[in-house]
Rosetta silent file (secondary structure, phi, psi, omega in degrees, C-alpha in Angstrom):
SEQUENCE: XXXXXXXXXXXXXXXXXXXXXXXXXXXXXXXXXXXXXXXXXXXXXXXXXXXXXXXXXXXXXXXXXXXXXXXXXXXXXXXXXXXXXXXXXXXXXXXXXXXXXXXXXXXXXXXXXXXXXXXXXXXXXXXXXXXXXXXXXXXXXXXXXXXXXXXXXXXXXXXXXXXXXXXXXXXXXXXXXXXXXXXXXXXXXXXXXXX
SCORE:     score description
SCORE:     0.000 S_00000001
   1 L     0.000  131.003 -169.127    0.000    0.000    0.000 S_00000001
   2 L   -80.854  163.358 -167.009    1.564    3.488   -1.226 S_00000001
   3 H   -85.326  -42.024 -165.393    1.586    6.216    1.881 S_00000001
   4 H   -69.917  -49.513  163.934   -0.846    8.206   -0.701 S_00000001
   5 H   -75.770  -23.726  161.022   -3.403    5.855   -0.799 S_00000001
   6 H   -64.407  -59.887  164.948   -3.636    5.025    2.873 S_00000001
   7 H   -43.607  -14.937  173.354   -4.648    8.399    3.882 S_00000001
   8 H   -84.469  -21.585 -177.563   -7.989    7.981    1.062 S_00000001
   9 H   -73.864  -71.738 -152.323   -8.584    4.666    3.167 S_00000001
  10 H   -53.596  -61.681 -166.631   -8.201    6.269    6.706 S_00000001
  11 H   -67.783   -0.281 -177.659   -9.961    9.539    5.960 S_00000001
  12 H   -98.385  -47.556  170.396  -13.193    7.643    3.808 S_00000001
  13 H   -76.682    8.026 -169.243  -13.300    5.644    7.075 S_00000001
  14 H  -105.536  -38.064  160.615  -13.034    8.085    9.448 S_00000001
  15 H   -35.315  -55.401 -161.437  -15.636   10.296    7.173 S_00000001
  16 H   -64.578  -52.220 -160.494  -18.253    7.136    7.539 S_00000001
  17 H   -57.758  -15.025 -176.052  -17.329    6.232   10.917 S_00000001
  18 L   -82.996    0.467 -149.428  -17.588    9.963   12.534 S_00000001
  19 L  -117.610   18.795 -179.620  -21.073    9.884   11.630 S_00000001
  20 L   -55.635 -110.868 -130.309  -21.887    7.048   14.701 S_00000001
  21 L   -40.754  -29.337  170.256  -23.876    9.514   16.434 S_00000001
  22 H   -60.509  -50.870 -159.076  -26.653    9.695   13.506 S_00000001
  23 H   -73.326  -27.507 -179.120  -27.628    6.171   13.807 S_00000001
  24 H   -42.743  -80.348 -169.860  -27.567    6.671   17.617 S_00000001
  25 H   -40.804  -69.861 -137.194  -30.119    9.527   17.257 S_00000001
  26 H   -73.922  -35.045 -166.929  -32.195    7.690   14.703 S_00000001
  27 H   -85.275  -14.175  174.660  -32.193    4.665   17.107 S_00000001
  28 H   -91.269  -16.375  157.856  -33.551    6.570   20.010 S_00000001
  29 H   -42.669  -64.762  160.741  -36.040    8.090   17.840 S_00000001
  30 H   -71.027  -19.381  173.326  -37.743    4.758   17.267 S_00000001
  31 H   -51.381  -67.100 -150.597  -37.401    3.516   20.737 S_00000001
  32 H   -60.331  -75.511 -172.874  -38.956    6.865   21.856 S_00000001
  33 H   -75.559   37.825 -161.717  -42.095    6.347   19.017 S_00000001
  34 H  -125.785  -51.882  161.062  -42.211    2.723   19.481 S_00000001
  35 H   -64.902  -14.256 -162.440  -43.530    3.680   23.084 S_00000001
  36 H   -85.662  -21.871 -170.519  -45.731    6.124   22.145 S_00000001
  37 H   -69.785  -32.036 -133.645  -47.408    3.805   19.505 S_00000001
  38 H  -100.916  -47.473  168.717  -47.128    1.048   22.128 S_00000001
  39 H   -52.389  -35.077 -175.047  -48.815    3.915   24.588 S_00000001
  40 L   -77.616 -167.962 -154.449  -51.839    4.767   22.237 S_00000001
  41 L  -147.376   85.691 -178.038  -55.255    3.684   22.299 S_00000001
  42 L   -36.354   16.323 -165.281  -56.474    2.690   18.495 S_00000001
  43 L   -29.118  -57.391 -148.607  -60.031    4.233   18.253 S_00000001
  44 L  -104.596  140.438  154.420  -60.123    4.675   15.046 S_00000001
  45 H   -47.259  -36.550 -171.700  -59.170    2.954   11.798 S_00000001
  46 H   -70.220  -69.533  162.310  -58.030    5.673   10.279 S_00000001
  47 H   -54.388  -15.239  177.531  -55.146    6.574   13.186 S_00000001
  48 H   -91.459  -31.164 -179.063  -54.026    2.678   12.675 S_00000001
  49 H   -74.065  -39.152  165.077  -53.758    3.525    8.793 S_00000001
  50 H   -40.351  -48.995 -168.448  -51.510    6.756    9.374 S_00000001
  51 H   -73.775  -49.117 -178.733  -49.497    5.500   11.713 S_00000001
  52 H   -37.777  -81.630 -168.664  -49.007    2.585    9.610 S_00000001
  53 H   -51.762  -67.666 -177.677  -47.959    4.748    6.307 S_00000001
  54 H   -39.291  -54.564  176.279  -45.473    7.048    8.412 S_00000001
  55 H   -69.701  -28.747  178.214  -43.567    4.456    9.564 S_00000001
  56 H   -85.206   -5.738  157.848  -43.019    2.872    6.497 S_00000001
  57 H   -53.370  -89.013 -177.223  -42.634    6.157    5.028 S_00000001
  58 H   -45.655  -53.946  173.606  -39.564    6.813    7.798 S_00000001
  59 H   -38.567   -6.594 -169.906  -38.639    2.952    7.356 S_00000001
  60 H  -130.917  -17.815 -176.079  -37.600    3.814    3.554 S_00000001
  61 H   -81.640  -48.370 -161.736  -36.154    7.113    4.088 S_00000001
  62 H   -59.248  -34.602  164.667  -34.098    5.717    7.120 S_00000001
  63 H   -53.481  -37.034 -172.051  -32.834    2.758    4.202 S_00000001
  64 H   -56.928  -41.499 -158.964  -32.100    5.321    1.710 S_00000001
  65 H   -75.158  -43.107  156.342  -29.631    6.993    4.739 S_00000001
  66 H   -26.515  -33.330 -174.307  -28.318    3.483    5.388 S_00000001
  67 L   -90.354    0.469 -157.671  -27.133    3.252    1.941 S_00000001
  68 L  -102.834  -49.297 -176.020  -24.933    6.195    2.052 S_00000001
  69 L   -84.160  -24.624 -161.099  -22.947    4.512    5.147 S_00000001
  70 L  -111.333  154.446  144.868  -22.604    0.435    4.064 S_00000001
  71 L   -67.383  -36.254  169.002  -20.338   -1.036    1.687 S_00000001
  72 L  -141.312  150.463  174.271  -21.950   -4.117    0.487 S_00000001
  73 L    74.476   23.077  158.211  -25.512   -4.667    0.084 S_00000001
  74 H   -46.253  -90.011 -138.820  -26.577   -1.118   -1.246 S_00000001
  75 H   -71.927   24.734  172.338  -28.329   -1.631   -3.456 S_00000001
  76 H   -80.975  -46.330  178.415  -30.602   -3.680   -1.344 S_00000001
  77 H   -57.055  -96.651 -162.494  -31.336   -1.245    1.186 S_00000001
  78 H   -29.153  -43.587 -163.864  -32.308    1.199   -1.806 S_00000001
  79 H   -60.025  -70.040 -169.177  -34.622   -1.712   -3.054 S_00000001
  80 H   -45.147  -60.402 -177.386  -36.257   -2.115    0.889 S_00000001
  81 H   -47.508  -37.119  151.281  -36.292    1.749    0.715 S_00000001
  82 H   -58.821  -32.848 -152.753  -38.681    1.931   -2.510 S_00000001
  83 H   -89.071  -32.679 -177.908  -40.630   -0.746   -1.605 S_00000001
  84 H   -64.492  -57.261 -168.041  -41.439    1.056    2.149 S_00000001
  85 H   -53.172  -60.123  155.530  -41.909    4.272    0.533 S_00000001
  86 H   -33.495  -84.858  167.743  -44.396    2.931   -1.902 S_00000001
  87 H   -21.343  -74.562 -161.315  -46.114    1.082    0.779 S_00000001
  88 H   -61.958  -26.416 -173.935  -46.376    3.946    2.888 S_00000001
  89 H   -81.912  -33.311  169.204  -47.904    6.265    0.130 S_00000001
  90 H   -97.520    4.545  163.765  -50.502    3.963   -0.843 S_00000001
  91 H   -88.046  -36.315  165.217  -51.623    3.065    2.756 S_00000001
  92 H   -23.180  -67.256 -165.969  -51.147    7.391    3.149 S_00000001
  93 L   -67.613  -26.676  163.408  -54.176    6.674   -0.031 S_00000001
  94 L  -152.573  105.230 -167.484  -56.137    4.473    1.811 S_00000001
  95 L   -71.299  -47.592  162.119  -56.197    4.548    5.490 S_00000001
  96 L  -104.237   62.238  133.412  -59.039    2.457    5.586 S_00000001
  97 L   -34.185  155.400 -158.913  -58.242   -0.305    4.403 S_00000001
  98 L   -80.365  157.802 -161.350  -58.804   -3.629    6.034 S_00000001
  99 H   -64.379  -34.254 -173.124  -56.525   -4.042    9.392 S_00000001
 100 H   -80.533  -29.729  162.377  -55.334   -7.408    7.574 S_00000001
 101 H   -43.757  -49.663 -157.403  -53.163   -5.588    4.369 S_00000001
 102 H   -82.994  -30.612  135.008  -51.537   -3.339    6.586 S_00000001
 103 H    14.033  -77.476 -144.968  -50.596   -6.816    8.909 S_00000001
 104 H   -89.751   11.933  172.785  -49.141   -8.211    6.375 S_00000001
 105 H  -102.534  -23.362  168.207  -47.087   -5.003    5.121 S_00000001
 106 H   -72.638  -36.193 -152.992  -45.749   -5.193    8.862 S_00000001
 107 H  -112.684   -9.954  157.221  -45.148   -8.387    9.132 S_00000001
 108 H   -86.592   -9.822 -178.373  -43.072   -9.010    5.526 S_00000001
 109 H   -71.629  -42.954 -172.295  -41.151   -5.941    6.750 S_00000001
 110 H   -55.498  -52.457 -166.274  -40.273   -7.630   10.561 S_00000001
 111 H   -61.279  -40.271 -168.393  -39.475  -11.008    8.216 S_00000001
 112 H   -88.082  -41.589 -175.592  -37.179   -9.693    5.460 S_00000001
 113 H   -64.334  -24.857  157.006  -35.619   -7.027    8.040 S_00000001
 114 H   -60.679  -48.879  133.760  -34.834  -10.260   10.434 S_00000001
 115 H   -16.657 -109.301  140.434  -33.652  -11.936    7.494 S_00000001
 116 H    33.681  -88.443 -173.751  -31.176   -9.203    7.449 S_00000001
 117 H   -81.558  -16.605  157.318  -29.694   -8.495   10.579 S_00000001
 118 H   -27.834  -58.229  174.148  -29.695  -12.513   10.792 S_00000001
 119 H   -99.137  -23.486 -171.451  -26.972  -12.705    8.723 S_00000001
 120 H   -71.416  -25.225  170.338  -25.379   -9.721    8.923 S_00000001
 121 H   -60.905  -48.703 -179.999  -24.841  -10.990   12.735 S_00000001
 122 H   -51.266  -48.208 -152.390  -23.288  -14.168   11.271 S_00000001
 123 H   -80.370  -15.556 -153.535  -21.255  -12.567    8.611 S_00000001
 124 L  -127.921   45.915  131.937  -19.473   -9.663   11.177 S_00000001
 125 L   -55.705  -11.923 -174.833  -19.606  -11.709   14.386 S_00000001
 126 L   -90.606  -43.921 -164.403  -15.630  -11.485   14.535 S_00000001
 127 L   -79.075  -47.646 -173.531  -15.581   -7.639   13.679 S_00000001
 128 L  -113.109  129.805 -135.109  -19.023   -7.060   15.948 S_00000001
 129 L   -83.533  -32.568  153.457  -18.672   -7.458   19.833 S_00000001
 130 L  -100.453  102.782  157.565  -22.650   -7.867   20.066 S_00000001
 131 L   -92.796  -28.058 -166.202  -23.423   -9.953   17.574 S_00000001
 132 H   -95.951  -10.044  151.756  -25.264  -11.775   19.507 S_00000001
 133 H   -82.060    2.098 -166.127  -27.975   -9.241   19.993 S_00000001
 134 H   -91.417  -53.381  173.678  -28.254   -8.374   16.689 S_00000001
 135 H   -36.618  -51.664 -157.131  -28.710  -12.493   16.050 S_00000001
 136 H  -111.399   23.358  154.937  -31.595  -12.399   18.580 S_00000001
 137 H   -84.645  -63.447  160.283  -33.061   -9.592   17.519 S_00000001
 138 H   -20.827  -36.869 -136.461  -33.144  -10.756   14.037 S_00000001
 139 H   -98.747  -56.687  148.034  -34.310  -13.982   15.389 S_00000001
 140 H   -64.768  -17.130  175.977  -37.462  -12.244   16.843 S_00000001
 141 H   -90.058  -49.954 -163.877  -38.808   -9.813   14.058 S_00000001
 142 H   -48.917  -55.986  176.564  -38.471  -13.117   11.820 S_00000001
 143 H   -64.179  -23.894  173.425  -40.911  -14.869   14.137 S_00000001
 144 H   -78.557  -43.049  179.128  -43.035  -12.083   14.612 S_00000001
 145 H   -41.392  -51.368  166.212  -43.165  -11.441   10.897 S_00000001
 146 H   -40.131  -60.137  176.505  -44.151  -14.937   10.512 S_00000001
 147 H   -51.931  -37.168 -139.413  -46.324  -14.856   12.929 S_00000001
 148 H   -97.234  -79.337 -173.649  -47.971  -11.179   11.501 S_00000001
 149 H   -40.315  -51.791 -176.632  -48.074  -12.913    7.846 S_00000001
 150 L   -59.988  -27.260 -176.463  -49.808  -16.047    9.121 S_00000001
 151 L  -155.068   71.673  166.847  -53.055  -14.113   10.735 S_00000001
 152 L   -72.311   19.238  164.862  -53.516  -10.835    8.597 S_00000001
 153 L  -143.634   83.887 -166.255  -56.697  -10.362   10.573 S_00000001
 154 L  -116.093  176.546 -151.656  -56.247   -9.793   13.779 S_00000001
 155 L  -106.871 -160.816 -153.812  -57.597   -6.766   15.419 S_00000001
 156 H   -97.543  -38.056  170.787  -55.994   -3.043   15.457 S_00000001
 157 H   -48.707  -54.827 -178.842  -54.562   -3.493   19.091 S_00000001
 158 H   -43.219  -60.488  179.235  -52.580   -6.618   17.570 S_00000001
 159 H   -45.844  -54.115 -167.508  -51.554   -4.195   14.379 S_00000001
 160 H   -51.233  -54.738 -141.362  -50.629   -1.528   17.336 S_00000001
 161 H   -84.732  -32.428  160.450  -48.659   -3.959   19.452 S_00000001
 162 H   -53.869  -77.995  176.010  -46.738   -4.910   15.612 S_00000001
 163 H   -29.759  -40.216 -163.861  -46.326   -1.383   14.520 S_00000001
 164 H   -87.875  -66.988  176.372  -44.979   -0.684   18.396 S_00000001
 165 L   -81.329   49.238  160.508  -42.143   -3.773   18.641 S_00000001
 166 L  -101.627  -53.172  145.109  -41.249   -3.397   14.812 S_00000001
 167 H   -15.236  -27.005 -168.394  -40.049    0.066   16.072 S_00000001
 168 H  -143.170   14.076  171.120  -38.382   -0.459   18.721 S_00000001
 169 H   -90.753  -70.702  179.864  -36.487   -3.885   17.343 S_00000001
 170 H   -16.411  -81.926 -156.211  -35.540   -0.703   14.523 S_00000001
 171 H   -91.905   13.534  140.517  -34.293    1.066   16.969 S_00000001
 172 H   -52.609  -42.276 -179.079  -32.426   -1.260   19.148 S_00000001
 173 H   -63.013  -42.968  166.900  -30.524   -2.226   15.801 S_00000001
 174 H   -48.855  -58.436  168.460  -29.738    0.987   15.082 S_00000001
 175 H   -36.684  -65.606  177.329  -28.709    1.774   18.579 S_00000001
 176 H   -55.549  -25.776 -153.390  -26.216   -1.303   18.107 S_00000001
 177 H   -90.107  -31.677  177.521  -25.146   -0.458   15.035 S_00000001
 178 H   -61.189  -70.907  172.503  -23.807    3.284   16.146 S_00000001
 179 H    -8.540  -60.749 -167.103  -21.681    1.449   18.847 S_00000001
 180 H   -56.435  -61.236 -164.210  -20.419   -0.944   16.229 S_00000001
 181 H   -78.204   -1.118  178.287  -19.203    2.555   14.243 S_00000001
 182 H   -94.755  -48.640  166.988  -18.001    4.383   17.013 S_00000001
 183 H   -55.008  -25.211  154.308  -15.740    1.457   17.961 S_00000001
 184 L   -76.395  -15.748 -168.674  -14.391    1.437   14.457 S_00000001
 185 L   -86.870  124.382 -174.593  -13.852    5.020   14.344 S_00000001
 186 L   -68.046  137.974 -168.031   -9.728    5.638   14.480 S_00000001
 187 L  -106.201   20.025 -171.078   -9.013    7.685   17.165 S_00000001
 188 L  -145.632   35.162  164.594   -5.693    8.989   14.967 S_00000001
 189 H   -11.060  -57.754 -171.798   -6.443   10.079   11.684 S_00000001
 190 H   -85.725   16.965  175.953   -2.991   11.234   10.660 S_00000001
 191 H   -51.101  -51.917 -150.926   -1.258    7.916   11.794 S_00000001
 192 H   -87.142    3.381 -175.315   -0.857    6.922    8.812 S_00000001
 193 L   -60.799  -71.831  179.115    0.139   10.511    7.312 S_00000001
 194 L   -62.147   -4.192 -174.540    3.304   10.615    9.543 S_00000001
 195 L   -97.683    0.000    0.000    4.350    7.130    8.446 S_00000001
């Protein structure tokens, strides 16, 4: 490695890696509306269909920001990010819709997002020192997803009580994942400058 190209390594990783503090924020954001969803009181159809589209609305923006930060597997996260965004705009179009579509828009998101951190625990268990929450978080949205897919008509408290830990799985992951990038982030930029 030429001394010229190690500083474009250090400083593109020290660019991603200073930027820990975002995912932090993002992850206490869903904790924080993962109680409040978890806190409401469904009256209405209409308040289960909102709530519904905004988070998958934020679920596709927060992939888009993801893709900006990862190295492999863009262009999936861009994929998961259209497909939420869509989703959210046409539940946005019809709020009332029956309680079992928007189910089963929760519950392939918990599966394929388990799917997900499932392996990503597997592949970066040497490089990430909780892995193994990441594993059994995965491990749980897959079964809830499953679960969620399996009985799309269950009643808007069920839908709540999705909508509420899908949220707050989110932002546990998230949570993990700033750690993971803070702990990577070189605490010496110019090491290799001076060598």
């Amino acid at each position: 490695m030429t001394q010229t190209a190690a500083p474009e390594i250090a400083g593109r990783g020290h660019r991603v890696t200073a930027v820990w503090w975002l995912f932090l924020v993002t992850g206490f954001a869903w904790v924080i509306f993962s109680f409040v969803v978890l806190a409401w009181d469904p009256g209405t159809t209409a308040l289960i269909g909102y709530l519904a589209a905004f988070m998958l609305i934020a679920m596709g923006i927060n992939e888009f920001v993801t893709t900006g930060f990862v190295e492999s597997w863009k262009w999936l996260h861009g994929a998961i990010g259209v497909l939420f965004i869509i989703s959210g705009i046409l539940a946005l179009m019809e709020p009332f819709q029956t309680f079992g579509i928007l189910a089963l828009l929760v519950g392939w998101y918990l599966l394929f997002k388990g799917i997900m951190d499932v392996i990503s625990s597997i592949v970066d268990r040497d490089a990430l020192h909780l892995w193994g929450i990441l594993l059994a978080s995965g491990i749980i949205q897959m079964a809830i997803g499953v679960w969620a897919i399996g009985y799309p008509g269950r009643s808007a408290w069920l839908l709540v009580i999705w909508i509420g830990i899908g949220a707050l799985i989110r932002g546990v992951t998230e949570i993990v994942l700033a750690f993971k990038m803070r702990s990577l982030q070189d605490p010496t930029p110019t090491a290799f400058a001076t060598a």
